[in-house]
C-alpha positions as a Python dict, from the first residue, in 0.01 Angstrom:
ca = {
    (1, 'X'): (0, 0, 0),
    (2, 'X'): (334, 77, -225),
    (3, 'X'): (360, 396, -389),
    (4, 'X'): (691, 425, -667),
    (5, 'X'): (855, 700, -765),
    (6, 'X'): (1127, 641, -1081),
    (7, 'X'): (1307, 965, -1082),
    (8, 'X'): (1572, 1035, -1386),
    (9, 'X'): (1840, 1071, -1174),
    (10, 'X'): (1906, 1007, -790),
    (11, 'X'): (1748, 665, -610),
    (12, 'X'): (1430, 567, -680),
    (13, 'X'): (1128, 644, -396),
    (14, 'X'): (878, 427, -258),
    (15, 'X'): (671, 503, 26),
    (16, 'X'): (510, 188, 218),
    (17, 'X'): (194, 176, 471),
    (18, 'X'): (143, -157, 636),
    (19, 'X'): (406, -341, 497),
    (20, 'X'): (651, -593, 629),
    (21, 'X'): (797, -769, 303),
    (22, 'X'): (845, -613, -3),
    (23, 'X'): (915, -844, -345),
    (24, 'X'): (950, -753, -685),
    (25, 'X'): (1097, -887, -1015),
    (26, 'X'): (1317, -582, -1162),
    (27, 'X'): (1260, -462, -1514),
    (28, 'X'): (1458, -305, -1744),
    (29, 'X'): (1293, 29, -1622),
    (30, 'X'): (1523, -31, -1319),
    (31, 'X'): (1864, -137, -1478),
    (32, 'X'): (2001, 193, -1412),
    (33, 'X'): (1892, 236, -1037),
    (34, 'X'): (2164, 139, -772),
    (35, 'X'): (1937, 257, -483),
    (36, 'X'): (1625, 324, -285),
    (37, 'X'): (1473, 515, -92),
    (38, 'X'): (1257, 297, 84),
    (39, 'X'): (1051, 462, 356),
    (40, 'X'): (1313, 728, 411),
    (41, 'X'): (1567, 467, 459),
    (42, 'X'): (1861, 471, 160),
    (43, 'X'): (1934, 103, 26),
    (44, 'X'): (2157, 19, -219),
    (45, 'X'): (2044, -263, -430),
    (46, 'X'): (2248, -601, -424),
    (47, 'X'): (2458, -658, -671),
    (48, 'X'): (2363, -987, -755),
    (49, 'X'): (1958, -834, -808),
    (50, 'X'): (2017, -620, -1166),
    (51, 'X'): (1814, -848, -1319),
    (52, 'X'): (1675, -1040, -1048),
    (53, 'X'): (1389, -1053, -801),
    (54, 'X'): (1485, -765, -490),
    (55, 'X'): (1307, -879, -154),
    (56, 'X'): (1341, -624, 173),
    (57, 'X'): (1213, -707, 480),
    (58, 'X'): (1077, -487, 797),
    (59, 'X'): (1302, -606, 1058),
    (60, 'X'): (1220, -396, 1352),
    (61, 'X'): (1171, -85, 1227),
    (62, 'X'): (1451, -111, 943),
    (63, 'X'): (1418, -193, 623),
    (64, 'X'): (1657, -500, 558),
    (65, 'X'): (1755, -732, 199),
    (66, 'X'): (1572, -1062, 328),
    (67, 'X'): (1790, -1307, 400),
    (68, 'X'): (1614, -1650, 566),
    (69, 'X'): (1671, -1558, 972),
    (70, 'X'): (1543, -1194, 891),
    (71, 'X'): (1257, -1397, 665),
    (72, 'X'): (1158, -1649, 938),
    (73, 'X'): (1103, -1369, 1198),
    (74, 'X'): (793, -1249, 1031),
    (75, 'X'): (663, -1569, 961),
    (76, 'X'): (328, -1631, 1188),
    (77, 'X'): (363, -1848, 1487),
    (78, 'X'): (173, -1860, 1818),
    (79, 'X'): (300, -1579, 1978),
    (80, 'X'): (215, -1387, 1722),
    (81, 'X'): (-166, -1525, 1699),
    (82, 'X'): (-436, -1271, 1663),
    (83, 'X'): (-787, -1407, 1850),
    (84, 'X'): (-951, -1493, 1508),
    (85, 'X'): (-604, -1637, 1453),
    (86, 'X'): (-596, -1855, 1766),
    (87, 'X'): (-1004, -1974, 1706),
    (88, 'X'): (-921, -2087, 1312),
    (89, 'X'): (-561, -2265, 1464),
    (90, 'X'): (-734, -2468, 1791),
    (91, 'X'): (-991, -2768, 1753),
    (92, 'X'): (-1304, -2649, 1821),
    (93, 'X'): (-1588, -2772, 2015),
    (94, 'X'): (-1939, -2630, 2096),
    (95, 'X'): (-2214, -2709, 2298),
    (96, 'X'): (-2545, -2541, 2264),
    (97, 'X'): (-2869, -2486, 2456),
    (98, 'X'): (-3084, -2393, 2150),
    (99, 'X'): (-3143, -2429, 1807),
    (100, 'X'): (-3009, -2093, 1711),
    (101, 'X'): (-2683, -2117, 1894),
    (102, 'X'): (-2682, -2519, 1725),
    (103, 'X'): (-2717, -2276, 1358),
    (104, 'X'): (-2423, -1983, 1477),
    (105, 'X'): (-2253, -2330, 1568),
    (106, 'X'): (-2279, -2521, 1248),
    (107, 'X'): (-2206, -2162, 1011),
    (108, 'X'): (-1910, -2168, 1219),
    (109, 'X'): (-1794, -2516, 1144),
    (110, 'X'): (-1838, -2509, 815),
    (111, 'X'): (-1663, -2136, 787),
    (112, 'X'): (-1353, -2348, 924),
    (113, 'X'): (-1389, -2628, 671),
    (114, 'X'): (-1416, -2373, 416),
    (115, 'X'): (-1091, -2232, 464),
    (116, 'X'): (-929, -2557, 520),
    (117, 'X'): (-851, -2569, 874),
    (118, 'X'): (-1108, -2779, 1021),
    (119, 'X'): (-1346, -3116, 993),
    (120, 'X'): (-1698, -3145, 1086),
    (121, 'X'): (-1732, -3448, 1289),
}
């Protein structure tokens, strides 16, 4: 969630929850605004993003302009896996005593094929 607030004078406010990269194409509401107040934390906006897109991203607690080795840390890799995560990324493979775990089996398969990480074999 991303609440803005465009005051006539001063930096402009917005208050994140659950954020980690922020992205936005400026408008010509924001022409005048030279910086933010982004989660407490005062940013002045690059020069070269008056009329360009402004990216920020979370790095460790501070809000930083994204550059690509700030960018690539929050990109998802195993380490970072969550345990749906890690069950969608690995080949699966069931075996099943009964014909309602064969069912839960199956729905599962086909949940993976659905979201295009999987084959049914």
């Amino acid at each position: 969630e991303v609440s803005v607030e465009l005051p006539e004078k001063g930096p402009a406010v917005l208050a994140t929850s659950n954020v980690v990269q922020l992205q936005w194409q400026r408008s010509k509401e924001w022409q005048g605004v030279q910086q933010v107040l982004l989660d407490g934390q005062l940013q002045s906006l690059p020069q070269e993003a008056v009329f360009h897109q402004v990216q920020w991203c979370l790095d460790f607690g501070t809000w930083k302009v994204c550059d690509f080795a700030v960018a690539q840390r929050h990109q998802r890799h195993p380490n970072q896996a969550g345990p749906m995560r890690e069950i969608y990324s690995a080949p699966l493979c069931g075996v099943s005593a009964d014909e309602e775990g064969e069912k839960a089996l199956q729905f599962f398969g086909n949940m993976l094929v659905m979201t295009g990480h999987g084959v049914i074999r």
